[in-house]
N, C-alpha and C positions, 0 to 999 in steps of 0.2 A: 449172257455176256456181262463179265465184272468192270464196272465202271472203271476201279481204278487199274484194272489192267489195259482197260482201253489208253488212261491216261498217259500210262509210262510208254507206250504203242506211240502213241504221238508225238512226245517230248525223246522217244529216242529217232522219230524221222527228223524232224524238226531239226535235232541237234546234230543226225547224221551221227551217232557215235554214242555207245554204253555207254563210256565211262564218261563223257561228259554230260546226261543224262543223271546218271548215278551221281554228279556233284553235284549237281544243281538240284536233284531230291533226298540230297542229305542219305544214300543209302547206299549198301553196295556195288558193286557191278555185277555182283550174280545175282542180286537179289534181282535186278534188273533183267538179266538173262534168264531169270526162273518164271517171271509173270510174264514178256511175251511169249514164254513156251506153251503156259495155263492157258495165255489168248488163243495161241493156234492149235491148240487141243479142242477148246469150247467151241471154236470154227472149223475143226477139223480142216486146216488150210495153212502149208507154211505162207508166212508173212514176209520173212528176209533170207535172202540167199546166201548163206554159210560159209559156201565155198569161194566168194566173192573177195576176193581183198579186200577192196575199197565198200563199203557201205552201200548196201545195191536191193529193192526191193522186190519183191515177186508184183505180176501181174495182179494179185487180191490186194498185196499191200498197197501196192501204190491207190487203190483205190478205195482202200480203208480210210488212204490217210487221205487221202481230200476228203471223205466222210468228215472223221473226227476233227480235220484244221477247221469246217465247218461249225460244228459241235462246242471246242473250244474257246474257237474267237468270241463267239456268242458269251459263253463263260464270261471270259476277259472284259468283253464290253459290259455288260452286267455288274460285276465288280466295280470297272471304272465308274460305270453309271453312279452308280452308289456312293461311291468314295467323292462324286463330284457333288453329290446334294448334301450329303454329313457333313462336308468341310467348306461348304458356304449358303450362307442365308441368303443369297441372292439367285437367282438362274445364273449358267453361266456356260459360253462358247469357248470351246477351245477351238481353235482353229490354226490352220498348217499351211506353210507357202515355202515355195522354191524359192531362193534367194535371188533370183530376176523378178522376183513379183512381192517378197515379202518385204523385202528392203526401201525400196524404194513408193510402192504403193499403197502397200496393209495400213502403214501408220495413219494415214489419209481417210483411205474407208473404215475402221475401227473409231477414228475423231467422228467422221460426220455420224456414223451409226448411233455412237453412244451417246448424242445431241438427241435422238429420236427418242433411244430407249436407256434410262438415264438407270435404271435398277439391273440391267445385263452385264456380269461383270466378261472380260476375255483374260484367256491363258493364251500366249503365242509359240506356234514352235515353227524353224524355220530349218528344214531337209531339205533333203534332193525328193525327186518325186516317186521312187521306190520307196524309201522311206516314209512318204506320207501314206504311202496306198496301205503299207503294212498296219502305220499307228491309225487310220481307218477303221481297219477290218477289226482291231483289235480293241476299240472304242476309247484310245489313247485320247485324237483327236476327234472333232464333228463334222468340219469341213474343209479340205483342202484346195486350195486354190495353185495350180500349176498350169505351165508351158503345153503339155499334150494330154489326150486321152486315148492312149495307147496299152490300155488294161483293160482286158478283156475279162469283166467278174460281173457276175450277176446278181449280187449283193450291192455292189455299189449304182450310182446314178451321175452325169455328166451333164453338167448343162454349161453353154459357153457364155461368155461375156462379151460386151458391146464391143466392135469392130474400133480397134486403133490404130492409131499412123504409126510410122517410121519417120526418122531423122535423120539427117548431116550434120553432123555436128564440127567442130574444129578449136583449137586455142581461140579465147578472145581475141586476140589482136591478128587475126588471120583472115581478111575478107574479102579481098579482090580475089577474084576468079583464074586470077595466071597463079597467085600466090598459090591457091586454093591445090593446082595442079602440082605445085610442086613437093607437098606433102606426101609423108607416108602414110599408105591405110593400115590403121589396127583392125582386123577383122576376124570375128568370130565364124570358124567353119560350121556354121548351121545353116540352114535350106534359107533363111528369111535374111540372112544378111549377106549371102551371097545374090539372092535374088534383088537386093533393094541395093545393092554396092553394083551389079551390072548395069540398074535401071540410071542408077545417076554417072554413071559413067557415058552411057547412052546419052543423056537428057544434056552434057556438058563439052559431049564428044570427044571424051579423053579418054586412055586405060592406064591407071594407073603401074607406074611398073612395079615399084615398094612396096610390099605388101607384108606385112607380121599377122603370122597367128595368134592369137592369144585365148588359150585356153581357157579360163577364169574368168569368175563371174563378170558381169557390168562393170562391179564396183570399180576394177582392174584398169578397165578401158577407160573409164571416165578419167579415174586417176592419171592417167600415160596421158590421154588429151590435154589435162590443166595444167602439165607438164611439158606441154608444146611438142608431146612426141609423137603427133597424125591426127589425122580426122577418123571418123570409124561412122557406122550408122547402127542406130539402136533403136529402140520405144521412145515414143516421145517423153512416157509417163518415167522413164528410168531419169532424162536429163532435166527433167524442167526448171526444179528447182534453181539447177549451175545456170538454166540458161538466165533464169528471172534475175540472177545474183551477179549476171555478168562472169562468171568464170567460163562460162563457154560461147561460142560465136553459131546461131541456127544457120547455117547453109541453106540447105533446103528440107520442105519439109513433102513429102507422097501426097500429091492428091488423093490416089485410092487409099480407101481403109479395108481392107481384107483380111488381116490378121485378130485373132483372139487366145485369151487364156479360158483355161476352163474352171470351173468349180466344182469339187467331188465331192462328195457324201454318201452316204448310207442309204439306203431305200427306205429302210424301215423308220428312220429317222425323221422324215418328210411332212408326218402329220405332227413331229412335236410341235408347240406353239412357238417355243422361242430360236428354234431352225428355222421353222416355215418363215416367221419374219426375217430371219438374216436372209435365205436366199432370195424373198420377193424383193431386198433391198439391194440384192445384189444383183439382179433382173433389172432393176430398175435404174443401177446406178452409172451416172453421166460419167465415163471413163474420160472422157474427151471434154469435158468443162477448162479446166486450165489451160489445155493446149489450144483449144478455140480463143479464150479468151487474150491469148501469147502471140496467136494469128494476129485479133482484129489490132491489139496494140502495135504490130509492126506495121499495118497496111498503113 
C-alpha cells in the first residue's frame, strides 16, 4: 500500500469531492482519480461508489477512512507539535473554550495558572465545541474546556470540573419581588436554564408569562439585562464580575451545585509534564471562590 495514495484516499473523504482535493494538493483531478484507482487495485477493493451522485463510500472505504483520519491526525498533531517548540523557547499550552466558558472564565484561570508557572506561555482559541474536538484530534489545540461530553472518541479523555451554581439575575435597579415578577424572561432553550428558570418560578410561586428566546451566547443576555430588558438565569462564573460592578441585581442564587463543564484532551498527552500540570490545576481549581466570596459579602 502506497502511502501517498493513501493520502489523497483521505483528503478526498475528508473533502467529500475530487476536485476540491485536487485544489488543495495543487494537482489535477484525474491525477486524483488515477491514485485511488492504484489504491483499489493494491487492495483489490472498490473504495467509492461511482455510480452515486452525491459522494458516497463503499463499506471498505468508509472503513479505510476512519483508518487513515486516524493515521493523519497523528501526522498533523506531530507537525503541530513541532512547529510549537521551533517557534518558542518557552513550553507552551494552547488551549480551546466554548464561548460560555472562554469568555467569561479562561481569562481568570490562565491569570492564576501563570502566577504558579511563570515560564508556560498560552495560545487561546475560542470555538463552539465541534470545533475544538476537531483542532484536538488534529493537535491544533491541548485542551479544551467545553459545556458537554457528548463525543464519543477513544483518543480523547474527559474529565469534569468543580460543581457550580446558577443565578437570577435582573437590571440593578430591579429588587422588590412584585417588581421582580413583572419582568420579562430572556431565556436560553437549553436543559439547565429551563430547569433553573422552573425551580425559581417554584421557589417565588409565580410563572412568568414573558418569555424571549435568545439564541446567542451569555454575552447577548447579559447585554439585554444591563439594558433593563429581563432577568434571565445563567452561571454564576458568566455574571460576577457585572454583579461586583453593580450593573446587575443577584436575585437569587441555587443552593444545589450540580452542574459542570468539562475539560478535553488527548490521552496520549497526559504524561507530558507541562499538561499534567494544567490539568492537576485544573482538578484542583476553586470554580466557586468568587461567587462564595459575593455570598458571604451580601449576608
Amino acid at each position: 500500500m502506497d502511502i501517498h495514495h493513501l493520502r489523497i484516499f483521505y483528503e478526498v473523504c475528508k473533502n467529500k469531492s475530487f476536485t476540491r482535493t485536487a485544489e488543495k494538493l495543487y494537482i489535477s483531478q484525474s491525477a486524483v482519480s488515477i491514485q485511488i484507482k492504484k489504491l483499489e487495485t493494491s487492495l483489490q477493493t472498490q473504495l467509492i461508489e461511482r455510480s452515486s451522485k452525491n459522494f458516497k463510500l463503499t463499506y471498505t472505504g468508509q472503513e479505510l477512512y476512519k483508518l487513515t483520519e486516524e493515521i493523519f491526525d497523528k501526522f498533523l498533531r506531530v507537525e503541530n507539535e513541532m512547529n510549537k517548540l521551533i517557534n518558542s523557547k518557552k513550553s507552551k499550552i494552547v488551549i480551546g473554550a466554548t464561548h460560555n466558558i472562554g469568555e467569561p472564565v479562561l481569562p481568570k484561570i490562565i491569570t492564576e495558572y501563570v502566577k504558579q508557572y511563570p515560564n508556560i506561555e498560552f495560545d487561546i482559541y475560542i470555538k463552539n465545541s465541534n470545533s475544538l474536538i476537531r483542532y484536538l484530534k488534529e493537535g491544533t489545540i491541548d485542551v479544551a474546556l467545553m459545556e458537554d461530553d457528548l463525543f464519543e472518541d477513544r483518543s480523547l479523555k474527559f474529565i469534569q470540573s468543580e460543581e457550580y451554581p446558577f443565578v437570577v439575575i435582573s437590571p440593578p435597579d430591579i429588587k422588590d419581588i412584585e417588581d421582580i415578577k413583572k419582568l420579562n424572561v430572556l431565556k436560553k432553550d437549553t436543559p439547565n436554564a429551563i430547569k433553573y428558570l422552573d425551580k425559581f418560578e417554584d421557589i417565588i410561586g409565580h410563572y412568568f408569562e414573558n418569555k424571549t428566546i435568545v439564541n446567542g451566547s451569555n454575552e447577548t443576555i447579559k447585554n439585554l439585562i444591563m439594558n433593563n430588558m429581563g432577568l434571565s438565569v445563567l452561571p454564576y462564573y458568566c455574571v460576577y464580575e457585572e454583579i461586583k460592578a453593580g450593573k446587575m441585581n443577584l436575585v437569587h442564587a441555587f443552593e444545589t451545585n450540580e452542574d459542570k463543564f468539562y475539560i478535553a484532551f488527548l490521552k496520549e498527552n497526559e504524561k507530558k509534564e507541562w499538561i499534567s500540570n494544567f490539568l492537576k490545576f485544573m482538578r484542583e481549581y476553586n470554580i466557586n471562590y468568587e461567587f462564595e466570596s459575593l455570598i458571604n459579602k451580601n449576608k
